[in-house]
N, C-alpha and C positions, 0 to 999 in steps of 0.2 A: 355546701360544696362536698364532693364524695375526698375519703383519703386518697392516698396514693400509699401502696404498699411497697414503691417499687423498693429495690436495695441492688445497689450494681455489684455485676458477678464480677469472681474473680479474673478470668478468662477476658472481660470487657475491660476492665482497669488496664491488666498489662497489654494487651493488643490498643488501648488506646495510646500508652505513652508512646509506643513501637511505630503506629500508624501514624497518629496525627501532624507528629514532626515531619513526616515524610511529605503529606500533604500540601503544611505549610511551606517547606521548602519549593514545592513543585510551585506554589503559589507567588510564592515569592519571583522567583528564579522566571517566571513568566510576564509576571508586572514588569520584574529591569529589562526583558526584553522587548517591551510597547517601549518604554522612555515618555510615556506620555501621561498625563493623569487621564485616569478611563474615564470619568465622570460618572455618574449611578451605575451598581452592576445589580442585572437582576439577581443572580446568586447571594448578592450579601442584602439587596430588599428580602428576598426568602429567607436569611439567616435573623434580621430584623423579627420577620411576623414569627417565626418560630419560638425567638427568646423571648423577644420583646412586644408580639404584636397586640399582648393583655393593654398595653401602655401607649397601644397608636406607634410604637418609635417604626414602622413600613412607610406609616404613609408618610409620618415629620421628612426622613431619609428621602423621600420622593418628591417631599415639598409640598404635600396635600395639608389644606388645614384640618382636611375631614377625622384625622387622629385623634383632633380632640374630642370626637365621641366618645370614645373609646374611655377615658379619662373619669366621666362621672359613675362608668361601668366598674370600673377598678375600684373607684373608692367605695362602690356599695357593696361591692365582696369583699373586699376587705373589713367594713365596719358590719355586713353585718358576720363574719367569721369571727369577729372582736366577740359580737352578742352573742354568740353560738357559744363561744368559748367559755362565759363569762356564767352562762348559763347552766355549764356542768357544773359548776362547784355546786351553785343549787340543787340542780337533782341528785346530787351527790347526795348532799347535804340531809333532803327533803326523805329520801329513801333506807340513808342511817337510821332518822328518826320513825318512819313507818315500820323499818323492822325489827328497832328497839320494842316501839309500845307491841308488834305483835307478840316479842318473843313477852312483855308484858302481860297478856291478856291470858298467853297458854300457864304462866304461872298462877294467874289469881284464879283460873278457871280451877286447877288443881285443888286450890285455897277453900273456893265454895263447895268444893264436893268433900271436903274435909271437914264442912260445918265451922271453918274458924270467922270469927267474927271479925265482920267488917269486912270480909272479903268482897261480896258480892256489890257496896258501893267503891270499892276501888278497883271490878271489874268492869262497873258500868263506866267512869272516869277514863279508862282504860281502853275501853272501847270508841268513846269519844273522840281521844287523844288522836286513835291509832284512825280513825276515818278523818280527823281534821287534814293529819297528814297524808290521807292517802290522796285528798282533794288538792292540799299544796302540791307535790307531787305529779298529780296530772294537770295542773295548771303550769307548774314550771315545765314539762314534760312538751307541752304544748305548744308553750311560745317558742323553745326549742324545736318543736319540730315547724314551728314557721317561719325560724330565720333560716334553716334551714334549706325550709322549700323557695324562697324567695332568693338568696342565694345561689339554689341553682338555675330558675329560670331567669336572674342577670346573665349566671356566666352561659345558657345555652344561648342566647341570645348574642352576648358577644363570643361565642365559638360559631356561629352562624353568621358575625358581620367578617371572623378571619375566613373562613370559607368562602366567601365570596370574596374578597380581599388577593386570595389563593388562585382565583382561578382573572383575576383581573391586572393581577402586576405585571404581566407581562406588556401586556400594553400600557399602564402607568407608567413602566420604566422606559419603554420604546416613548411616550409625549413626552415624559423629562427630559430625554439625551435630547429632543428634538429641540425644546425650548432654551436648554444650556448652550448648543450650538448654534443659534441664531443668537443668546446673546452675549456668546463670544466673538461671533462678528463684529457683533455692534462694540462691543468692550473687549478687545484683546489684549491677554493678560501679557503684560511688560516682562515678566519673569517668568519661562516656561518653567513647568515641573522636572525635578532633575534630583535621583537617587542619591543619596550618599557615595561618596568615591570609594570606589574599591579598594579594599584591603590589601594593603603590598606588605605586610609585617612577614608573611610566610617566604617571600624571595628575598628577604634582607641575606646578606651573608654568600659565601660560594660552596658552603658544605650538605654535600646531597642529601645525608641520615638529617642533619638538622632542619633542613626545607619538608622533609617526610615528615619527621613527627609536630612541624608546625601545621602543617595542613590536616593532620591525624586529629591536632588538638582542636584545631579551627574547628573543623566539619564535627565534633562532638559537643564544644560549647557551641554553635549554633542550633543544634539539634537538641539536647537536653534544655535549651533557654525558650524554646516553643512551649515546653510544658508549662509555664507562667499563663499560657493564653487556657490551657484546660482547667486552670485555676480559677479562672474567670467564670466560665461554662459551671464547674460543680459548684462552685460559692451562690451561685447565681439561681439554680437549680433546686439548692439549698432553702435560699429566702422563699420563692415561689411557695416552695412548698411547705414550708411553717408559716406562714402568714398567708395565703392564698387556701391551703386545703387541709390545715392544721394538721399535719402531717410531716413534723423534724425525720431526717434520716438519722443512720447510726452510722452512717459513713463515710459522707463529706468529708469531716474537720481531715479526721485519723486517713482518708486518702491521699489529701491533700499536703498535709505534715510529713506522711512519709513521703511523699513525690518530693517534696521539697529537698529534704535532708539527703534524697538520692541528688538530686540536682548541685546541692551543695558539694557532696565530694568528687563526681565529674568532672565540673566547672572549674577546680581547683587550677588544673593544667593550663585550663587557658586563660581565667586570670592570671597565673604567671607567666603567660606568653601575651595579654595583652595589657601589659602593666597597671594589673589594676589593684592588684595589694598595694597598704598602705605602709608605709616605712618612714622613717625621721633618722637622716644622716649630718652631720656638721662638716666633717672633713671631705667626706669620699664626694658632694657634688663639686668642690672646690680641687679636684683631682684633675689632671688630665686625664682623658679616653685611655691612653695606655696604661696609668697609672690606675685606674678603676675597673681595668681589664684584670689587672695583675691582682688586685685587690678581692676580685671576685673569684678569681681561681681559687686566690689561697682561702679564700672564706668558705667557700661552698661544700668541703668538706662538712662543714655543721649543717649544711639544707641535707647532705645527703645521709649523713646519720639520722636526720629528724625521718626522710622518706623511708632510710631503710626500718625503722622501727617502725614505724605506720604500716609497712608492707607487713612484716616476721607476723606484729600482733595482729592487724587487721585481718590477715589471712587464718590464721587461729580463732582468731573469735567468727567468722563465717561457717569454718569447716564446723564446728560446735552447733552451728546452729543447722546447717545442711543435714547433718549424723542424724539428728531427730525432727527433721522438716518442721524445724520450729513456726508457728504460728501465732497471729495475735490474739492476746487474751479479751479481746474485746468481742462482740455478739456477731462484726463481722467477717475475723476469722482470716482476715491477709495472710498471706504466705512472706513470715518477714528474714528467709533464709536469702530469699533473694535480695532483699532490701540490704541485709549486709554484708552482699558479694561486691556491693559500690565499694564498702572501704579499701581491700585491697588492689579491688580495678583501677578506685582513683587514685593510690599512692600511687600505681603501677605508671599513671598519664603523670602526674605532678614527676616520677623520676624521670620519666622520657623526657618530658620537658626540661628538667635539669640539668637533663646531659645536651639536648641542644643548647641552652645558654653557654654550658662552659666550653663545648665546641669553637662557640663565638667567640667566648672569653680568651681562645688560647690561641684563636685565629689573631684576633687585636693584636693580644700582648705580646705576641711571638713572628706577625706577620710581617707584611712591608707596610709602607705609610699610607696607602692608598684607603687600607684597609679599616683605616682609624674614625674616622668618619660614617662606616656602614652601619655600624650600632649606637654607638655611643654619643653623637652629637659633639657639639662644641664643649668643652670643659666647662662653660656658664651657664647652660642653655636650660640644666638640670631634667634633662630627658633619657639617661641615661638607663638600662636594661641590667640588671642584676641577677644573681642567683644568691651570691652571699648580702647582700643589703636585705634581704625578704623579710 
């Protein structure tokens, strides 16, 4: 199989994380508008033969048994990339040795024109040695280059079963919808398909800035939490290519790790706007709503000295790294000033969010009675929305 030299530019990384999100939302945001499950989409059979279609998963998606051609093809690029592999330590190995005895031969050659004795039968041994090896060598050299060549005329072969595959799912996908809706006629399902319910966490409350920076924090945890699905994609990309074309990248892991740790301090805000930090309280769920209102106010002081310190330092340690457009020390060279303008950005969401909770908090504990109930639940129900329990 040939390498693959690719290495993703910088300019593609960040235009991915920016783009793709967008995408998926658009995707998203179109599916809750059907309400219905689409049943096969050509789009995601194409997204199938693209990742997966080494592995048949187009036609499995469509229902064809014919994938499993595809099956016996994989495993013989795979074992024989094993053999190819297995085979350089040989040549390696085979070609150490050829240029040891030669650098042998020019010594003793030396030896015999110096009349020292004995030289000239440990030139002939010498010379022996250095052709046994040069045969090992072009035998190993050999087999080499025929798993090789057999390797690649599997994978042209199955690049010539997705080519045709390519130009025929259209209509494979147009016979599946046809056969799924004749046999939803005959079997119609009891349970239609039906989205998760909509998020009302953001209209909790009657204060305008708090409804703002809920929906501020929403639409960026939803947006930053697509980037999980790009993780998919390069991880995926990754295997292919060290075991498919023996060809590891240098930039996977280290893209993916930072994507991540950007996602981690984003995320932060709307973890704590969709109660998903973990806390352990004894009294405060045994509280009344107003009583844990009141409890949060006075506590929150300590979330907001933790944010304002996160903000002071984070934003120091960025600028430091902006001043000399710092970069990664690795071969491929990210731009990681941007990577630590997250931390102040996220204190910045994690403090917005802060101050909507206490908004709440001081709506509860100071409001009418009506209002007791909007966040806080029943005094047992232990559903309660915090800033100071965090």
């Amino acid at each position: 199989m040939p390498s693959l030299g690719f290495v993703l530019p910088h300019w593609a990384y960040w235009a991915g994380l920016l783009v793709f999100p967008l995408i998926a939302i658009l995707m998203v945001k179109r599916e809750e508008a059907r309400r219905r499950h689409p049943g096969v989409s050509l789009p995601i059979a194409y997204l199938f033969l693209v990742c997966g279609g080494f592995a048949g998963l187009h036609r499995f998606y469509l229902g064809s048994a014919l994938g499993l051609l595809y099956v016996p093809l994989l495993l013989a690029i795979v074992y024989g990339n094993a053999q190819e592999r297995n085979l350089r330590e040989d040549i390696s190995q085979a070609r150490a040795n050829a240029q040891s005895y030669e650098r042998l031969i020019h010594r003793e050659e030396a030896a015999v024109a110096r009349n020292r004795s004995g030289a000239q039968e440990r030139l002939d041994k010498a010379r022996g040695q250095f052709t046994e090896a040069q045969g090992k060598l072009q035998v190993v050299q050999a087999q080499s280059d025929w798993w090789h060549g057999a390797t690649r005329i599997v994978a042209l072969v199955m690049l010539a079963g997705l080519a045709v595959d390519a130009l025929l799912l259209p209509r494979l996908a147009r016979r599946t919808r046809i056969r799924e809706e004749s046999e939803a006629e005959v079997h119609p399902h009891d349970v239609p398909f039906e989205l998760p319910p909509e998020d009302t966490a953001a209209r909790v409350g009657s204060q305008p800035v708090a409804r703002a920076i809920d929906g501020l924090n929403h639409w960026i945890g939803q947006f930053v939490a697509y980037w999980t699905v790009i993780a998919v994609f390069v991880y995926f990309y990754e295997v292919v290519a060290r075991f498919l074309f023996n060809s590891p990248t240098n930039w996977a892991h280290e893209s993916m790790f930072l994507m991540f740790g950007m996602q981690y301090l984003l995320c932060g805000a709307y973890a704590l706007r969709t109660e998903s930090h973990v806390r352990v309280d004894v009294f405060y769920v045994k509280m009344s709503p107003r009583g844990r209102a009141i409890a949060d106010v006075i506590t929150s002081v300590f979330f907001f000295i933790f944010t304002l310190t996160l903000l002071i330092t984070g934003w120091r340690f960025a600028m430091d790294a902006v001043e000399v457009a710092e970069k990664s020390f690795t071969e491929w060279g990210i731009q990681y000033w941007v990577i630590k303008l997250t931390i102040p950005i996220g204190a910045i969401l994690l403090m917005l969010q802060g101050i909507a909770h206490l908004l709440r908090d001081i709506e509860i504990a100071f409001g009418p009675e009506d209002r007791l109930m909007a966040r806080h639940g029943s005094p047992s129900d232990g559903t309660s929305t915090s800033v100071g329990s965090i």
